[in-house]
C-alpha positions as CSV (number, residue, x, y, z in Angstrom):
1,X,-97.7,-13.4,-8.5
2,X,-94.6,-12.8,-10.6
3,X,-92.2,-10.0,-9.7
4,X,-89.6,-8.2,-12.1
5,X,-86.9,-6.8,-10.4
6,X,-85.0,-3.9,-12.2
7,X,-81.5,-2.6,-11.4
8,X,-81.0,-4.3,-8.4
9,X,-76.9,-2.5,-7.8
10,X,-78.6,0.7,-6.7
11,X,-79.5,2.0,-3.1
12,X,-82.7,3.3,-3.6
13,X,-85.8,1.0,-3.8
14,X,-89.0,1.1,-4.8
15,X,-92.2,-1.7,-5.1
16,X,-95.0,0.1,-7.5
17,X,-97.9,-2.8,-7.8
18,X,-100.6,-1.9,-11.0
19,X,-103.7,-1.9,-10.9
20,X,-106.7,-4.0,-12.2
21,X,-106.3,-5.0,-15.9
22,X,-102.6,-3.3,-16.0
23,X,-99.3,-5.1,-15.5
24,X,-95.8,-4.9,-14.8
25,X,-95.5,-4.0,-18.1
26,X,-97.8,-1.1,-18.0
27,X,-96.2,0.4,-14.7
28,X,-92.3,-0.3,-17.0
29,X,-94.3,1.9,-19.4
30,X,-95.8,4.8,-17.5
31,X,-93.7,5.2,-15.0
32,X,-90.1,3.3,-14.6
33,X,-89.5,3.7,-18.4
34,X,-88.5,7.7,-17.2
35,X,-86.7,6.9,-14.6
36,X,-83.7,5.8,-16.1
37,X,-81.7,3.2,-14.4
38,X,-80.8,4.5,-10.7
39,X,-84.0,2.9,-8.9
40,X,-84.0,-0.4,-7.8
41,X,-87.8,-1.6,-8.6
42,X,-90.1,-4.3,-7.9
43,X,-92.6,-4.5,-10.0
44,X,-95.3,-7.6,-10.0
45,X,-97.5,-8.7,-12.0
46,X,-100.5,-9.8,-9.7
47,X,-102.0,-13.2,-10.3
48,X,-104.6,-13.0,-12.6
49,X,-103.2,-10.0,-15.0
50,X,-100.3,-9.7,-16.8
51,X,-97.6,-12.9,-17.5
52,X,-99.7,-14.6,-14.9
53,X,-102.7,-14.2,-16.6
54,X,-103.3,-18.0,-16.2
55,X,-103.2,-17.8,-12.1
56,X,-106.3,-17.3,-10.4
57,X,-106.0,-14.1,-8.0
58,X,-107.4,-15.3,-4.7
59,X,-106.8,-12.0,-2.3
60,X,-104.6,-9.1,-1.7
61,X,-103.7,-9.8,1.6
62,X,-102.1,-13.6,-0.6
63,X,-100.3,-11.1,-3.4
64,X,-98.7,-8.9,-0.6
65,X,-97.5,-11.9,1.2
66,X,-96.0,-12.9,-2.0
67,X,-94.1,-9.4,-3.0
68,X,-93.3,-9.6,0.6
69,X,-91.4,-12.8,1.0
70,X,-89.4,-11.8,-2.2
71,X,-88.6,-8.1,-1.0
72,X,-87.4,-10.2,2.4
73,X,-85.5,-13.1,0.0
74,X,-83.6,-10.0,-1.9
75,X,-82.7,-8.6,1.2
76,X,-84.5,-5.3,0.4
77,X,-86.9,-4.7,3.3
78,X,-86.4,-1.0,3.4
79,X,-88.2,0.7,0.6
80,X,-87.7,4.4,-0.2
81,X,-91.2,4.3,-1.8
82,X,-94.4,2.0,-1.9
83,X,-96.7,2.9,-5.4
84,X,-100.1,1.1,-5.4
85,X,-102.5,2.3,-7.9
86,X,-106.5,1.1,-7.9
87,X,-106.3,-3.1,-7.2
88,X,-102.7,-2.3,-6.6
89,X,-103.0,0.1,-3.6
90,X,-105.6,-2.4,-2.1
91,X,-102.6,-4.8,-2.1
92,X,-100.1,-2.3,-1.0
93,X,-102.3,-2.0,2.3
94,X,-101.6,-5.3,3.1
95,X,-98.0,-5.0,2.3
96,X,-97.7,-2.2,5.1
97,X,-98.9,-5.0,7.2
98,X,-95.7,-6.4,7.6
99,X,-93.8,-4.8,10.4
100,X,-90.4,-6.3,8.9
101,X,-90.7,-3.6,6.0
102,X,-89.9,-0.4,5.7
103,X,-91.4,2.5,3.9
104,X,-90.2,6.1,3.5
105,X,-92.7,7.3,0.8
106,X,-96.0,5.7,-0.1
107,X,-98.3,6.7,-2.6
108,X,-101.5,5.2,-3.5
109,X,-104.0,6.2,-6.1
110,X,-107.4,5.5,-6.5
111,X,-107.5,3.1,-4.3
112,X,-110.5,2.3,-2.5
113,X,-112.1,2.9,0.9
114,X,-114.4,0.6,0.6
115,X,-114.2,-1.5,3.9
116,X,-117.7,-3.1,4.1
117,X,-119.9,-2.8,0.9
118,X,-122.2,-5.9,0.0
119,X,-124.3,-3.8,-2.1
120,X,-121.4,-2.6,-3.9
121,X,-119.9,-5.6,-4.5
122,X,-122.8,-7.2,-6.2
123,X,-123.5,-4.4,-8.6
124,X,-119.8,-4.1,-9.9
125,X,-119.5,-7.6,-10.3
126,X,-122.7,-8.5,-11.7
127,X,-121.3,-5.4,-14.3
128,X,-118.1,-6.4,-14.4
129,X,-119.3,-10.1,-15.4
130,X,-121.2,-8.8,-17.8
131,X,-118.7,-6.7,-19.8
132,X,-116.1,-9.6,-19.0
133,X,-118.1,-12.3,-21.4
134,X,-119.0,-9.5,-23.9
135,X,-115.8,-8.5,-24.2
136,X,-114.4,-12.1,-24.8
137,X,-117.6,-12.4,-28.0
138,X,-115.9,-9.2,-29.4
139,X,-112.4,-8.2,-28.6
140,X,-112.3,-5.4,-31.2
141,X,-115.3,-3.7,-28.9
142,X,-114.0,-4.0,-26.0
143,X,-110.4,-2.7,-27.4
144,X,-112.3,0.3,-29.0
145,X,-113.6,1.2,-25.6
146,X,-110.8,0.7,-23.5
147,X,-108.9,2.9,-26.1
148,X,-111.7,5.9,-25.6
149,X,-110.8,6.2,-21.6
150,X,-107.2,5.6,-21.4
151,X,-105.3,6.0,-24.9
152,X,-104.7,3.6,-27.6
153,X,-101.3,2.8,-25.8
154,X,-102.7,1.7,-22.9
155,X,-106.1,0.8,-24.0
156,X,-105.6,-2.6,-26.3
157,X,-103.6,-4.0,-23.5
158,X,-105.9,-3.5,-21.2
159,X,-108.9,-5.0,-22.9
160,X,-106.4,-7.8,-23.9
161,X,-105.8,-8.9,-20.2
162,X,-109.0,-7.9,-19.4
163,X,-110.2,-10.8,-21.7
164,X,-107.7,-13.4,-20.6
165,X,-108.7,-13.1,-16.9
166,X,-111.0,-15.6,-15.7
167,X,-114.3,-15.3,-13.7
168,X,-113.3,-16.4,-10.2
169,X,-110.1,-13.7,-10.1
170,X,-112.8,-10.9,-11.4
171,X,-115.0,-12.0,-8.5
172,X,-112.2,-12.1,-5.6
173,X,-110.9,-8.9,-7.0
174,X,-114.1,-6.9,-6.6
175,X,-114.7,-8.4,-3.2
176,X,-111.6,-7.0,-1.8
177,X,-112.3,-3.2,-3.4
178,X,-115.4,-3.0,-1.4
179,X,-114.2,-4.9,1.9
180,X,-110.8,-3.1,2.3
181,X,-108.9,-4.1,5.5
182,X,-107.2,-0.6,6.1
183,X,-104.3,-1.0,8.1
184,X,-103.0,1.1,11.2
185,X,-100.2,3.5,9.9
186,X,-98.3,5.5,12.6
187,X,-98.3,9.2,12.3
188,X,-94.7,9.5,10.9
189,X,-95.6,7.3,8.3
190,X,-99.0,9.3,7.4
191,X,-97.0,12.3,6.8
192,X,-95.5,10.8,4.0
193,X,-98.4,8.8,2.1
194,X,-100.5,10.6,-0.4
195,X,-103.5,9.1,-1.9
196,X,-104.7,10.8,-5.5
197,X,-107.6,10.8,-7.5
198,X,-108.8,11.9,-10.7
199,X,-112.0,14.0,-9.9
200,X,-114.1,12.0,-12.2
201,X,-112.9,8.9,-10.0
202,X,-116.0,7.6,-7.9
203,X,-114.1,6.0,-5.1
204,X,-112.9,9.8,-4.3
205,X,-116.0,10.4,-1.9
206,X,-115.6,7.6,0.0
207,X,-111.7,8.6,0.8
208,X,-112.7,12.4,1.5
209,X,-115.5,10.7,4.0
210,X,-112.9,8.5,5.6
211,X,-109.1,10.1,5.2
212,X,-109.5,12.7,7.9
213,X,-110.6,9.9,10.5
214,X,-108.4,6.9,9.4
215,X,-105.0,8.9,8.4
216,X,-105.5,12.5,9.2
217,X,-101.6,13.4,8.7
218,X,-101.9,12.2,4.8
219,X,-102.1,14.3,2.3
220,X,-104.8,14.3,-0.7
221,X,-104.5,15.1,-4.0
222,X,-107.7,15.6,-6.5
223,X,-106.5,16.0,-10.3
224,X,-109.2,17.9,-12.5
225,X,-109.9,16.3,-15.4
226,X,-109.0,12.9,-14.9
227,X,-111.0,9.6,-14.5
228,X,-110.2,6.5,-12.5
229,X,-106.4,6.1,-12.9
230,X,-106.5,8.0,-15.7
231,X,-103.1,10.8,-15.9
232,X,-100.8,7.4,-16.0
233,X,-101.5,6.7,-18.9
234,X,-102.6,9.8,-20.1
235,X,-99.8,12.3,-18.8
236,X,-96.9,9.0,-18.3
237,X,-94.1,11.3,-18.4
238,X,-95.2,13.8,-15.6
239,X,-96.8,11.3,-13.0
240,X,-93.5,9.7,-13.6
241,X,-91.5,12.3,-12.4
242,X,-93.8,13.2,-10.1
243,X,-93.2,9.9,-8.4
244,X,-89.4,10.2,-8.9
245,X,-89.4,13.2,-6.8
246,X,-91.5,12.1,-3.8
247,X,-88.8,8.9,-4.1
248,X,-85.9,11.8,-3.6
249,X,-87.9,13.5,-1.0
């Protein structure tokens, strides 16, 4: 893991962690790029993606022990809001392990559910696999189609990382999407997490099967239209602000 810290003079805090085949730099561009320069962020790039492509990611529950021994070197353990998106909100669930942080806000999308799902986690990363080598014997295909689903601004990066990552990171990441270790949150802290989904996203079932009996004070929100992940890149400037406010809140 490598972290980016960003305007570390102001009071207010945030750690927003990206997901699979995203970056530090994708999260700068969708979301901290509009919020000017009065929130102190944390933004990693997990092992395996991103400027540490070359690392091997191993498991969340090793990436959030990571952002969380730098939050505790910086002395910033209380966070006015926790962003975890896909691969990234798997990670943030280990972060609010830690009873030594704080959280005001957290907001996860499409993260998954998943807590035991063998089957599961042999399809996607038998398919995952299988796009990973064919996209490495064409690039320009697998830009192409990464461009379709989430904009050419988003898109070539994406395949780009997505190529660079190596086989045993794919593997560990998929494992940990379908065996999810869902933490206990308190009640208080419920009332201010939010999990979103696009409608088209598939791990939404599993979440509307599970979020009333695991965190019933959460709140969910479904937006129409939208695939896996899809309104950050799609609609930056609005989920931005969107997360600025709940930040305020």
């Amino acid at each position: 893991m490598k972290m980016y810290e960003r305007n570390p003079e102001q009071r207010r805090a945030a750690v927003l962690i990206h997901p699979m085949l995203s970056s530090a730099e994708g999260i700068e561009l969708c979301v901290t790029n509009f919020w000017g320069s009065d929130v102190h962020c944390f933004i990693p790039d997990l092992s395996g993606q991103g400027e540490d492509a070359a690392a091997t990611y191993h498991s969340a529950a090793e990436e959030a022990k990571a952002i969380h021994d730098v939050l505790v070197e910086k002395g910033c353990t209380h966070l006015d809001l926790g962003f975890g998106a896909s691969l990234g909100g798997v990670v943030l669930f280990e972060l609010l392990k830690f009873k030594d942080l704080t959280f005001d806000h957290v907001f996860f999308e499409g993260v998954s559910f998943y807590e035991k799902a063998p089957l599961l986690s042999f399809v996607l990363t038998q398919v995952f696999l299988s796009k990973h080598r064919k996209a490495v014997k064409d690039p320009e295909l697998s830009r192409r189609k990464m461009s379709e689903i989430y904009g050419e601004t988003a898109g070539p990066a994406m395949a780009k990382r997505f190529i660079a990552m190596n086989e045993e990171s794919i593997r560990n990441i998929i494992h940990d999407c379908a065996y999810v270790q869902l933490p206990e949150l308190t009640p208080e802290l419920q009332k201010h997490c939010v999990f979103a989904y696009g409608e088209k996203d598939s791990d939404l079932k599993q979440c509307k099967n599970l979020l009333p009996k695991k965190y019933p004070c959460a709140a969910l929100e479904v937006w129409q239209g939208y695939a896996h992940c899809g309104r950050m890149t799609v609609d930056s400037e609005n989920y931005a602000a969107m997360l600025k406010r709940i930040l305020e809140g």
